[in-house]
Structures are given as structure tokens and as C-alpha cells.
VODREN-729129 format. One record per residue: z, x, y of N, C-alpha, C in turn; residue in three letters. Coordinates in steps of 0.001 Angstrom, whole numbers, plus 500000, padded with zeros to 6 digits. Atoms other than C-alpha are relative to their C-alpha. Last residue first. Layout:
BEGIN
ZXYZXYZXYala/...
END
This chain:
BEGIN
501332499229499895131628423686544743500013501777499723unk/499770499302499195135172421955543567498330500856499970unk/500050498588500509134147419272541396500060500600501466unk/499042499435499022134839415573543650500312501536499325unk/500471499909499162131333414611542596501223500404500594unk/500699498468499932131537415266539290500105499780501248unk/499144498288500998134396413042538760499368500950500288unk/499263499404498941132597410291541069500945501524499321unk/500695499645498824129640410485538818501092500329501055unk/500577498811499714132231409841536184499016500610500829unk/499047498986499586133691407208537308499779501822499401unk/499525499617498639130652405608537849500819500667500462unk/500948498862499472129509406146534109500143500226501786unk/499952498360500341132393404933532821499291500966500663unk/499040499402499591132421401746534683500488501523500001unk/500143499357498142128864401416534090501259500222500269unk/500658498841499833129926401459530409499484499988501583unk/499245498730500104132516398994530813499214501073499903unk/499021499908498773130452396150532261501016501617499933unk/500755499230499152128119396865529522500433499942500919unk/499801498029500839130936396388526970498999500415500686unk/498935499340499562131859393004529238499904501270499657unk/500206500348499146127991391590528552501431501145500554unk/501074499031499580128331392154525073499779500373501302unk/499481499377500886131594390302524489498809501520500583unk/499332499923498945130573387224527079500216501709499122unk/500668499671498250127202387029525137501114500398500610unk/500670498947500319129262387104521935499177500382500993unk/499211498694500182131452384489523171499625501638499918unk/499618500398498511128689382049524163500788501647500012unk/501534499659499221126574382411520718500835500407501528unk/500048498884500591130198381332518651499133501391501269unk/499284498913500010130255378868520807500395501208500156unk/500478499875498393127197377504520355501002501326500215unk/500945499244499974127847377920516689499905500611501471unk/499231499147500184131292375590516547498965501787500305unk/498986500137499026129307373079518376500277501270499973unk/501164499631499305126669373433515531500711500166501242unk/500488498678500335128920372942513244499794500897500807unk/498282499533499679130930369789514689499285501687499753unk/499514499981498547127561368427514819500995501026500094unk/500882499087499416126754369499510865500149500014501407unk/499522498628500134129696367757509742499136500766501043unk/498667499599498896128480364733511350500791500932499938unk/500223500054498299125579364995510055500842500422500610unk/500304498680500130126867365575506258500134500437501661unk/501472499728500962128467362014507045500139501710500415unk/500426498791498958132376361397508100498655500609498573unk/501056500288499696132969358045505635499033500865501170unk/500982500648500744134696359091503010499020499986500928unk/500830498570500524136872361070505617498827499670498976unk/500833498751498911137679358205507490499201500930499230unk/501279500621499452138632356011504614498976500487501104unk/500668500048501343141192358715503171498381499067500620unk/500698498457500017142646358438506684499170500403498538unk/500919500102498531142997354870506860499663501604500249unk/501159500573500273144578355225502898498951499640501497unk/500981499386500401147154357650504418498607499691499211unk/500226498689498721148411355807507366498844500852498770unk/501177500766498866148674352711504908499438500986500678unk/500526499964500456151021354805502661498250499386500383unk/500859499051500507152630356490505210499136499816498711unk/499800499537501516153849352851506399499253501244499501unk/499132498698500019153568352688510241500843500066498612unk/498887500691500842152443348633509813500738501617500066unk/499309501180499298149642348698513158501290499886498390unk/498840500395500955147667351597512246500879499563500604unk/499502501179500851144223350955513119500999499768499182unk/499991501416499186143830352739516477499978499102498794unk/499026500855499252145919355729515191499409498449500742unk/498946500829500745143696356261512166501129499277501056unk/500424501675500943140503356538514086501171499374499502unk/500404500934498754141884359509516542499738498340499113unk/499076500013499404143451361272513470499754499021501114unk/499458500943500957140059361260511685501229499326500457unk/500890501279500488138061362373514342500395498988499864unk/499814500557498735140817365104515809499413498659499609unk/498515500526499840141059366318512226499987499190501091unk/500251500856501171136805366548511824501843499553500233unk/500694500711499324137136368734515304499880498272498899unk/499451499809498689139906371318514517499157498434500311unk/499391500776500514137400371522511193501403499247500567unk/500215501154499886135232372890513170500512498766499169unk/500239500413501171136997376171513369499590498610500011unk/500965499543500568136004378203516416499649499546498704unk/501561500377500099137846376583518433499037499898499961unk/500456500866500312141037377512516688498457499078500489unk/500770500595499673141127380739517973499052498736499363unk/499563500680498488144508382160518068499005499287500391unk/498450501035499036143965384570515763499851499721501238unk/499026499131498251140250385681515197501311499085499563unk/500261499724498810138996383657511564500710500748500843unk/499066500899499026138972384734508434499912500281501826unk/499925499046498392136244385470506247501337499160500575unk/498611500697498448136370384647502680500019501274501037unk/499352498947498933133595385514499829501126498842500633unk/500275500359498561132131383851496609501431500856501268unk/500967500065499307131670384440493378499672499926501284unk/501135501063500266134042382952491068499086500563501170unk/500161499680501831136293386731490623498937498284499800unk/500549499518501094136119386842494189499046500005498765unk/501615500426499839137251383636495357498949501033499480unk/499834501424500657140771384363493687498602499347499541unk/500633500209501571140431387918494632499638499239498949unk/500988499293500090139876386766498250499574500395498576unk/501102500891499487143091384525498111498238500269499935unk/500019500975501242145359387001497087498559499079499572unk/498817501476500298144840389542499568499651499140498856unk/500894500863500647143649393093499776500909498663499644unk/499154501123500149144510395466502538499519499084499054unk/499945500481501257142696398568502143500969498796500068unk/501450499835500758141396399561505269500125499564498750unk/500559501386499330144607398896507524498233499314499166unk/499190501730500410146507400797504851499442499133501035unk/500756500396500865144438404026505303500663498799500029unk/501301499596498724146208406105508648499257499063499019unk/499790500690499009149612404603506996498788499638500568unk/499299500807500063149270406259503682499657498438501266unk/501378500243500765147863409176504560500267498401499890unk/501141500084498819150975409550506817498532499644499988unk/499651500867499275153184408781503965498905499539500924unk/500692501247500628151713411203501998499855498933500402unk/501382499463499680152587414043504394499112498686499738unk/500252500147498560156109413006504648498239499714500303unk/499732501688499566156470412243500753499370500124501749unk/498914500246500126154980416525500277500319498217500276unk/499380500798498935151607417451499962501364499473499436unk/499137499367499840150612420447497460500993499136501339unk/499185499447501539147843419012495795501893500075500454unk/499278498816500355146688418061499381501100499681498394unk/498462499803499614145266414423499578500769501499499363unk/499287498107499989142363412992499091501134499665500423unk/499541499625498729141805408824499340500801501601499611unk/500603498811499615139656407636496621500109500764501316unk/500022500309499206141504404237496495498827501230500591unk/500331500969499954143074404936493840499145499316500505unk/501398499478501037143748407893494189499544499117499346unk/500991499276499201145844406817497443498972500305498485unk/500899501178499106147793404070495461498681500818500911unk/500625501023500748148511406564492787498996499016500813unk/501116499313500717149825409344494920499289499029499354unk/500891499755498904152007406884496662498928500679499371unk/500722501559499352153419405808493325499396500222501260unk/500983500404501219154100409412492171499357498576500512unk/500805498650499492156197410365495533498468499568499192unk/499863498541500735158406407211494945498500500827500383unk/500364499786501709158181404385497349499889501393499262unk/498632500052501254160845404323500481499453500323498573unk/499411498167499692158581405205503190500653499819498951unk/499227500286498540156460401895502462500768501488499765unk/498810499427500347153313401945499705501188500441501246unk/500224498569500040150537399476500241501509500510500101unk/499637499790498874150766395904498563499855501848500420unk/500338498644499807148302395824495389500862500154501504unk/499395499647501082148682391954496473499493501910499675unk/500309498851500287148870390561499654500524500270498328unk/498917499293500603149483386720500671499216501711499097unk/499059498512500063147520386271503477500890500641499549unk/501012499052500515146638382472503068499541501228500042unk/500619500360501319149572381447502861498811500218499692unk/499127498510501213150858383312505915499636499713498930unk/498717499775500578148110381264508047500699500229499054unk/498836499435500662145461383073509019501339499700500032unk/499199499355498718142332380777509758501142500986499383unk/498883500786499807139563380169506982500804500760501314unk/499469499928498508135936380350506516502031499313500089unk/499459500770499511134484380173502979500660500691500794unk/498905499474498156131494382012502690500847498940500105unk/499301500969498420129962379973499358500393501268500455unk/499924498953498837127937382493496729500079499412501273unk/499661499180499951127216379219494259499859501198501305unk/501496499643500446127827375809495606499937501789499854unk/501127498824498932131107375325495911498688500402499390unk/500847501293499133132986371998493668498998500838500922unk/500455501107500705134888373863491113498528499368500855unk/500644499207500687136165376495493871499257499175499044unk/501073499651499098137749373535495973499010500777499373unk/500479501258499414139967371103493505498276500781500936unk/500017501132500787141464373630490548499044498717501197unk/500590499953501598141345376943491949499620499037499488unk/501183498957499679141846376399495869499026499864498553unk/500840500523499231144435373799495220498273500840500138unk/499769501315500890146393375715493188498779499635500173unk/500742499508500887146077378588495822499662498903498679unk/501304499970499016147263376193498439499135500595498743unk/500537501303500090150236374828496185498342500221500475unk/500412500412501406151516378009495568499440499424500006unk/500696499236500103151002379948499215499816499580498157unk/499951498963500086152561376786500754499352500814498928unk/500752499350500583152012373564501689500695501028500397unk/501331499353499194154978371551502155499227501100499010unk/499254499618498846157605369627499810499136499918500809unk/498902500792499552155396369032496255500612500995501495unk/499632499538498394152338369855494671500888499610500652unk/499455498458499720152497370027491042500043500211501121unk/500750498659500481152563366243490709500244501362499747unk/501350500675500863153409364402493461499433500645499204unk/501187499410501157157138365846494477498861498704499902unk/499830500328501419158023364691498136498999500727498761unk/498557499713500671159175366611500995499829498973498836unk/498997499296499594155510365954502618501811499423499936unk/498625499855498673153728363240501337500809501082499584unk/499097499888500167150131364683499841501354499632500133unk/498604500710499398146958364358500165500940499945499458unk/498789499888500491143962366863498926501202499251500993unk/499006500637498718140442366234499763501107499899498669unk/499005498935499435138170368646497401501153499411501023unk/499212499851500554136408365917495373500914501177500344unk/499841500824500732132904366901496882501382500241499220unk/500329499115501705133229370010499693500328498436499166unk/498638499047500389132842368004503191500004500132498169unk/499227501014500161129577367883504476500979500298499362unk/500141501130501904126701370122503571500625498796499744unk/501236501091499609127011371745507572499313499225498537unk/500538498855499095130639372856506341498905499009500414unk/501832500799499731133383371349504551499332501044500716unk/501046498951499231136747371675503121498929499767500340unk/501141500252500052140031369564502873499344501383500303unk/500511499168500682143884369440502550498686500259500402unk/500851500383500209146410366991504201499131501574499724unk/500921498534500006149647366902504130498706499658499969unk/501006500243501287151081363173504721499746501617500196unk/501338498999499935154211362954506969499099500444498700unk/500836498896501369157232360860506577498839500283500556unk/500330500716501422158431358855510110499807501147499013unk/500972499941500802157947359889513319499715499496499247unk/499884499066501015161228358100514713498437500235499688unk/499283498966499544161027356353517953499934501117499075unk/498386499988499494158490353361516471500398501548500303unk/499862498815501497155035352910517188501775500116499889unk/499584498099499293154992350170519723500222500376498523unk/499310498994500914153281346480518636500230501306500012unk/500765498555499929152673344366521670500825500897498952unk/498794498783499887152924340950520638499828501206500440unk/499918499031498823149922338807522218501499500748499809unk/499281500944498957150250336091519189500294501164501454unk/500163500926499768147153337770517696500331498809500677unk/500391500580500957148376341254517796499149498551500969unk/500402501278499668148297343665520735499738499219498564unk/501484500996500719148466346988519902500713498669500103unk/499673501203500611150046349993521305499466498673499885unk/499724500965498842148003353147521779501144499273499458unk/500539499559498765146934356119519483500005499236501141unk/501006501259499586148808355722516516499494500377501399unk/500930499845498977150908357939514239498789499176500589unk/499800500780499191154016356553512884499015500264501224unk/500364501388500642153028357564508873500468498985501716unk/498803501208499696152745360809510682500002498514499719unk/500139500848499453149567363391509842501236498914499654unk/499031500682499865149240366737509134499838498848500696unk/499294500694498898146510369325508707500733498928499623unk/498905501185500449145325371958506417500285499093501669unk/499067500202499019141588373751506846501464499471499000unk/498719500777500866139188375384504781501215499954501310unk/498945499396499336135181376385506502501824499021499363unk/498789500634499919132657376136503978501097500315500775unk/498147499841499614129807378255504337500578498683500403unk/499467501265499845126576378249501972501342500274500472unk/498934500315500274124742381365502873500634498749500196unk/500095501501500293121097381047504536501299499973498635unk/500131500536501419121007384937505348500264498616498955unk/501785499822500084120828384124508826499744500214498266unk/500821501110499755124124382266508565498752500307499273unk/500585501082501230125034385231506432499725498821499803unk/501073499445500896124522387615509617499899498935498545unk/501524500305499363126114385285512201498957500442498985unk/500344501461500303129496385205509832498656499670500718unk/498861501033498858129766388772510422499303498780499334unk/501149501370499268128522391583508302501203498944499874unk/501053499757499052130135395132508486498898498863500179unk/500755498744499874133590394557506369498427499641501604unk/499519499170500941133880391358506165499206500933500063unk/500578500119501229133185388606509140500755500862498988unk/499106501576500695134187388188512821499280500007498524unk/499504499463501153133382391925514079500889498842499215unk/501309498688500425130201391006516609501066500226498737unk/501313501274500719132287387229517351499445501520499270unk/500318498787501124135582389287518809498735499877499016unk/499350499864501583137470385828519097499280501264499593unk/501242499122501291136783386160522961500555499757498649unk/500841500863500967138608383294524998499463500938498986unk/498922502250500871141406384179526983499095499843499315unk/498397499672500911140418388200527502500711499084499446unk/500572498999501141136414387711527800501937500321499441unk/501191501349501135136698384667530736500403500876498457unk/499070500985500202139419387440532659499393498849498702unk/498972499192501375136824390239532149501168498812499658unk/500908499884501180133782387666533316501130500954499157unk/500053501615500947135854386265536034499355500528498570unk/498673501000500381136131389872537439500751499059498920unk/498797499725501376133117391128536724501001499519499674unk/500219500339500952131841388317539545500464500805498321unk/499748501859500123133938389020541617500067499675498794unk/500885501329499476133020393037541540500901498439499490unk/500753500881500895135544395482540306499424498837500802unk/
END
């Protein structure tokens, strides 16, 4: 392998998110750019009523240190895209306390909650919302059938599904149907949620947060709040973050966007670029294949 392939398979194995099959089914998040789709990308993040980004200097030259302990922790909720962030969709929280119906940490109740009642409400119609995969948002329903389910219930989920299947097949057989189809029918919670109002969900590659620009709006807000929190009260912490996000314009969504685009553009060059690296590979080793045929 050349040098330069080299760097270009190494570049393509740490970084690719896979950009040509990043979407649903057979169109990608590039295609319903172009189709002028409204996408929202949905994040969560966290923030420490002792988080700060230096120590601070008052008036009588004290220097005020964060203290040893974290402290309580705020949840935090939000969505946005190049529109700015979704109206009335910011969700805060302190973590391990009840507020409401949302209480402890997020999880697959609170998120969906959330989803129904603060974000869906507020999407312009036939949003793409963009999310990452964590377990809450991958809760499955219609699960597919495991070696253990009755003979009749496999049959069901496959005809269902318009998946043949010998009259005369036995659990083993079914199974196998079963298995070879369950990456094709997975259907999650979350999707039928958005669904049934209209609108889609893609999720992103694992592992490739920087692809979500909302990675970039946390860093923002997080960076601002630690240089003006000088009392490490989570209620202070979370009104300096509340004030951030008020004031992060469409614009500045749209930067973080457009970032997230480049990107996008970079990967997919490296993606394309490596699958023509592999076809000359093929085709050299086969030239040498024919060429060591016995005459």
C-alpha cells in the first residue's frame, strides 16, 4: 500500500461516520438537506452547580476556587438546527430531584415526555430530527422474536412483515428467518412517536459526536457559564445557562451547522476515495491472479 493510501485508510477508520448511509433507509441526511427539510438535531447535556472555567478574583483580590466537591447537577434538554434552537423546547432539571414529572436522570420516560409535550409542539411541519444513540432513545417496540418464543408468535412476526416461510418449517428454521430479517425491521419507540406527527429521526454513526452540532452549542454555553459563576449554587449555574441559550442567535446555530456540514462533505470524500482505493486493490490482485495461472 502506497503512503499516501496509507494515511488515507488510517484517516477513514478513526474518523468516518459512514456519511453515504447516515440517514433512513436509502436517503441520507445530504439528500433532505437538498430537499430543503427542516432538521433539528436533539441533544442532553449536564452541567455542575461547581462548574467554572478559572478562578476569580473579586474586588478585594480574593481568589475564589470552585470547591472539591462537584456539587448537584442540572440536566439539560434542548433542540435546534440552522432555525435556531426549537421555541420553548429547553428542558432543565436538577438531577436526583423530583420537578414535576421529570425527576432523578434522564431516561427513556422523561425523554419521550419531553419529546411529546415540549419538542414535537414546536417543529415546523416534516422536521428530520437528528439524534445520537443513547439507550433512551432506542427503546424497541414490536421487539423481534428470541429462540425461546412460541412457534405461532414467530410465524406472526414474519407475516407480518411479509417475510415467507415454508408451510412446513420447523422453530429451527424460523429462527433463522428470524435472525437473517431482524436487522431490517427494528422499530423504535421514538420514531413512532415522531411518526404519527409527521416527521422523521435519523441517528447519528456511534462514536461520532462531531457530527452533532449541538457538541458545539454545549461547549458555548458551558464555557460562558464557568466564567460567571462565582457563588457555585445550581440555582445560579442554571439561570447563567438559561441566559446563554436565550441569547445563542439563529446565526449562531447556523455556524455550528455549517461546521457540522463541512465535515460531513470531508468524510464522504475520505469514504469515496478509500472504496476506489479498494477497487484498484481488487483489480491488481487480480491481474496478479491471472498472471500466476498455470499456462
Amino acid at each position: 500500500m502506497k503512503h499516501a493510501d496509507k494515511e488515507l485508510s488510517i484517516a477513514f477508520r478513526s474518523s468516518s461516520p459512514r456519511t453515504k448511509t447516515y440517514g433512513i433507509g436509502s436517503r441520507t441526511i445530504r439528500q433532505y438537506r437538498r430537499e430543503g427539510s427542516p432538521i433539528v438535531y436533539v441533544d442532553e447535556t449536564y452541567l455542575h452547580s461547581s462548574h467554572t472555567s478559572y478562578s476569580w478574583d473579586d474586588s478585594l483580590n480574593k481568589t475564589l476556587s470552585s470547591p472539591v466537591d462537584k456539587g448537584p447537577r442540572a440536566i439539560i434538554v434542548h433542540g435546534g438546527g440552522k432555525q435556531g434552537f426549537v421555541e420553548k423546547a429547553l428542558l432543565m432539571f436538577k438531577s436526583g430531584r423530583k420537578t414535576g414529572d421529570h425527576h432523578h436522570e434522564m431516561n427513556s420516560g422523561n425523554f419521550e415526555k419531553w419529546i411529546q409535550e415540549k419538542l414535537i409542539p414546536n417543529l415546523p411541519p416534516r422536521t428530520v430530527m437528528v439524534t445520537d444513540n443513547a439507550s433512551y432513545h432506542n427503546i424497541e417496540v414490536n421487539r423481534a422474536p428470541t429462540s425461546n418464543t412460541k412457534v405461532g408468535e414467530m410465524k406472526q412476526w414474519l407475516a407480518e412483515r411479509n417475510i415467507s416461510y415454508p408451510a412446513s418449517a420447523l422453530k429451527p428454521g424460523l429462527y433463522e428467518l428470524i435472525k437473517k430479517h431482524k436487522s431490517d425491521n427494528i422499530e423504535y419507540r421514538l420514531d413512532a412517536t415522531c411518526a404519527a406527527a409527521g416527521h422523521s429521526v435519523i441517528r447519528l454513526p456511534p462514536y461520532d459526536p462531531d457530527l452533532n452540532p449541538s457538541e458545539m452549542v454545549w461547549g458555548t454555553v458551558k464555557n460562558w457559564v464557568g466564567e460567571r459563576n462565582v457563588t457555585f449554587k445550581l440555582d445560579d449555574t442554571m439561570r447563567l445557562a438559561e441566559e446563554k441559550f436565550n441569547s445563542i442567535s439563529a446565526e449562531g446555530w447556523a455556524a455550528y451547522c455549517n461546521k457540522v456540514e463541512n465535515r460531513e462533505d470531508q468524510y464522504f470524500a475520505w469514504e469515496m476515495e478509500l472504496k476506489a482505493h479498494h477497487r484498484r486493490e481488487r483489480r491488481v490482485q487480480k491481474i496478479r491472479g491471472a498472471g500466476r495461472r498455470p499456462q
